[in-house]
N, C-alpha and C positions, 0 to 999 in steps of 0.2 A: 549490587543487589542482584538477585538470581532473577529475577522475571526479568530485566535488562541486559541478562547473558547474549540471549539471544542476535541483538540488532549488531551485535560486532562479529559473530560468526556467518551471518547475512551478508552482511559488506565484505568481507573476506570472500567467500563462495562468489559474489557478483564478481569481485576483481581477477580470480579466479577462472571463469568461466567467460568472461574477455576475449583468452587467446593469446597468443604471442601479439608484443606490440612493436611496429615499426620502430627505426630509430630515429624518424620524423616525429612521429605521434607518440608521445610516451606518457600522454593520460589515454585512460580507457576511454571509449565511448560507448557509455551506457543508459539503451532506452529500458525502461520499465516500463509496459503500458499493462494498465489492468483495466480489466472490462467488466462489467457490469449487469447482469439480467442475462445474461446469455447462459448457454450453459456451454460445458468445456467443448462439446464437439460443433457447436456454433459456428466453425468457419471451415473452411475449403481444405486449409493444411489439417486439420483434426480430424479430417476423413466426412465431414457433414455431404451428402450426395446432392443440395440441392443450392444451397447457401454459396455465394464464389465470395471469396475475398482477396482477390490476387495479387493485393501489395501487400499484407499481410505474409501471406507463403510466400512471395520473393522474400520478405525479411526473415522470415522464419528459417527458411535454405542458407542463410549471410549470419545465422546468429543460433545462439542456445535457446530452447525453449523449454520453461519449467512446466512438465505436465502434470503435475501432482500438488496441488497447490491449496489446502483445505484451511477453514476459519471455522472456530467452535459456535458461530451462529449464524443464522439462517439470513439475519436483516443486513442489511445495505450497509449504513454508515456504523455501523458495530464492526462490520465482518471487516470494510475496508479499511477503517485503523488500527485492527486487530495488523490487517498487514503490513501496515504503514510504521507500527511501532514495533511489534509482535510480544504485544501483552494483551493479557484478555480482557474483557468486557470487562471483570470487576474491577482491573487493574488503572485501565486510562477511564473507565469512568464515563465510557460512553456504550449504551445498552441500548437502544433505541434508535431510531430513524430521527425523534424529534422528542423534545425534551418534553418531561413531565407538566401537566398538568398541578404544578405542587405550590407551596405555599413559598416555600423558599426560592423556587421561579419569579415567581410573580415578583417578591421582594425584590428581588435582583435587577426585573427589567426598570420598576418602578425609580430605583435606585441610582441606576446607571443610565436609564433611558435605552438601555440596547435590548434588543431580542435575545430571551432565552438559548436560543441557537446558537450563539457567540459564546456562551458556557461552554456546548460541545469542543466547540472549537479551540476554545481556549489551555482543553484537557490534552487536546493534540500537541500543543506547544511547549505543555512543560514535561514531554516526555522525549527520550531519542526515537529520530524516523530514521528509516533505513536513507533514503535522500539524505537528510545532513549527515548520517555517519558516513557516507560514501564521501562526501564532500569535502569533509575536513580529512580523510584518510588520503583521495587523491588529489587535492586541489593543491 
């Protein structure tokens, strides 16, 4: 599927930007951290003059960091499984912070007895994340 091209050029790029690997270590060791509410020059290594974040820049100096990193919406849990899978909002089905208001919620929680919220959740799961592709490539 083409919206799904994506998470295998990602995993690639990540193994990639690794580095050469010992001949002790021959999986990578790959942290992703994403951060959230901040904005990109939010810490010490991004040049922010007042903010320190000094474990951060030691790992930043020991590893690559992606400066350029953009999601086609503004809210939280949209933009973060935008990156997590790297399909859009219409595509994993989750647009919002928190699930509608709708009729077909309601039916659901009613149903299941679970929270609306576990819908979102559960849109995450039947899609590929950059984590399980890396996973099943280097494990």
């Amino acid at each position: 599927m083409k919206h799904r091209s994506i998470i295998k050029p990602l995993a690639v790029l990540a193994l990639l930007l690794t580095g050469p690997l010992s001949a002790e270590n021959k999986k990578p060791n790959i942290v992703l951290i994403l951060s959230d509410d901040q904005s990109w020059t939010d810490y010490s290594f991004m040049g922010h003059p007042v903010i320190k974040t000094p474990q951060l820049d030691k790992l930043s100096k020991q590893s690559v960091t992606f400066r350029r990193g953009y999601v086609p919406t503004a809210l939280c849990r949209p933009a973060l499984t935008t990156l997590a899978t790297g399909l859009y909002s219409h595509q994993n089905m989750i647009t919002g912070n928190d699930p509608g208001r709708t009729a077909k919620n309601k039916q659901h929680a009613e149903r299941t007895g679970k929270d609306p919220r576990e819908l979102l959740i559960s849109n995450v799961d039947k899609n590929p994340t950059v984590p399980r592709t890396l996973r099943r490539s280097v494990c």
